[in-house]
matplotlib code that plots the C-alpha trace (Angstrom):
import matplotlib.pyplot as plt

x = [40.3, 43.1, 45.7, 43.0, 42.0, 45.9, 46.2, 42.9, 44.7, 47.9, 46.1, 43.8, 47.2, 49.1, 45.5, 45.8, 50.0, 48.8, 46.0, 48.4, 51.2, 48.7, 47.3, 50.6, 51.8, 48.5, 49.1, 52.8, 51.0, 48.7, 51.2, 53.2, 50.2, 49.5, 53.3, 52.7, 49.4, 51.0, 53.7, 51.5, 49.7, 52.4, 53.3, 49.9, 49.9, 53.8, 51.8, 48.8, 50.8, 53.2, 50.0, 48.2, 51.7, 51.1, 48.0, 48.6, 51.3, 49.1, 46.7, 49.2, 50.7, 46.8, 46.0, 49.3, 48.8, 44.9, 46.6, 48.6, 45.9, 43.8, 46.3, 47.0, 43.1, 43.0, 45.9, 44.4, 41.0, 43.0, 44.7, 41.5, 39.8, 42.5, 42.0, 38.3, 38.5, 41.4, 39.0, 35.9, 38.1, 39.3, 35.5, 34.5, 37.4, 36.6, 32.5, 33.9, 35.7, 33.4, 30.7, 33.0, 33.6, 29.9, 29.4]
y = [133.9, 131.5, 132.4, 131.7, 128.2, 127.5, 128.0, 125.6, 122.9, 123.1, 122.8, 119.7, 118.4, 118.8, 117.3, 114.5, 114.0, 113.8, 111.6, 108.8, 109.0, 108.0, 104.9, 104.1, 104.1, 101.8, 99.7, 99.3, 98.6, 96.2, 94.1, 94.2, 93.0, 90.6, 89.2, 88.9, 87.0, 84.5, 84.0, 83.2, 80.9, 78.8, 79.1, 78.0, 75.3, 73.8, 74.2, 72.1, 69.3, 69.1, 68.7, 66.4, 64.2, 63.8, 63.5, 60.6, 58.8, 59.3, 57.0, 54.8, 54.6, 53.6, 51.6, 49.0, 49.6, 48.3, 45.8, 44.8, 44.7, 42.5, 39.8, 39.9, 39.8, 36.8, 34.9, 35.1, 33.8, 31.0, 30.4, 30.2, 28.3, 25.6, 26.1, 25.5, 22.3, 21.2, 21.7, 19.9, 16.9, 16.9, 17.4, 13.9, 12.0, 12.9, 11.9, 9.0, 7.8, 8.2, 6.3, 3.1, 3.4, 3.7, 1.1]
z = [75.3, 73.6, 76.0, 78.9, 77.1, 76.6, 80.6, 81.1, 78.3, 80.2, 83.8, 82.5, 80.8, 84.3, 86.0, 83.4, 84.0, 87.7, 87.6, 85.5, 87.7, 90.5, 88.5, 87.5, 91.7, 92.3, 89.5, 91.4, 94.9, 93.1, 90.9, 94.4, 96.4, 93.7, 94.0, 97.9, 97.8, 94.9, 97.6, 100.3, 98.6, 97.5, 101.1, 102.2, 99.9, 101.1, 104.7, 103.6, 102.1, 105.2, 107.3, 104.8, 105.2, 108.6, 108.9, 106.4, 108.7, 111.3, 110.0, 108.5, 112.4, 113.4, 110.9, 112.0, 115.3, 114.8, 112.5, 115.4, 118.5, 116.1, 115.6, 119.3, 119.6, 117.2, 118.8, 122.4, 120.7, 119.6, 122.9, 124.2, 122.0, 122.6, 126.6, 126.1, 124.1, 126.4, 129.0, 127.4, 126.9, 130.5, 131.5, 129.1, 130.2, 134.0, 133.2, 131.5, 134.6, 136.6, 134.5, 134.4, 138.1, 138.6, 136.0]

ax = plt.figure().add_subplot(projection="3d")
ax.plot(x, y, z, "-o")
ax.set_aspect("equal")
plt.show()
């Protein structure tokens, strides 16, 4: 009966042996895993701040070119605001003369 219990021990001791040296492999394949993930991440994360840069000088590059078409906007206003009271003068003078030749 010991001799038969010695042979279970050393079979449960061989099972155990076993059993470790496959948690220690997927501790291995995790850590590894773990490593590769960590690396993507910081990969991911260079990505996203590339993209956030240009997605930032794209809106820079919009906001001066809206910057831009407003003060051409603003200039032709002017112009034409100076046409328009050009004009109205012109108009009053040219009433004007014609009331004193009337008159």
């Amino acid at each position: 009966m010991t001799q038969e219990n010695n042979i279970n021990l050393i079979e449960v001791i061989r099972n155990n042996d076993l059993i470790n040296f496959k948690a220690n492999q997927a501790i291995k394949d995790l850590e590894a895993r773990m490593t590769r993930l960590e690396k993507a991440l910081e990969d991911l994360k260079k990505m996203m701040t590339a993209e956030h840069q240009k997605i930032y000088q794209a809106i820079e590059a919009l906001e001066a070119r809206q910057d831009k078409r407003f003060d051409q906007l603003q200039q032709e206003f002017i112009t034409s605001r100076r046409w328009m009271i050009g004009l109205m003068i012109t108009t009053i003078i040219g009433v004007a003369t014609i009331l004193v030749a009337v008159l």
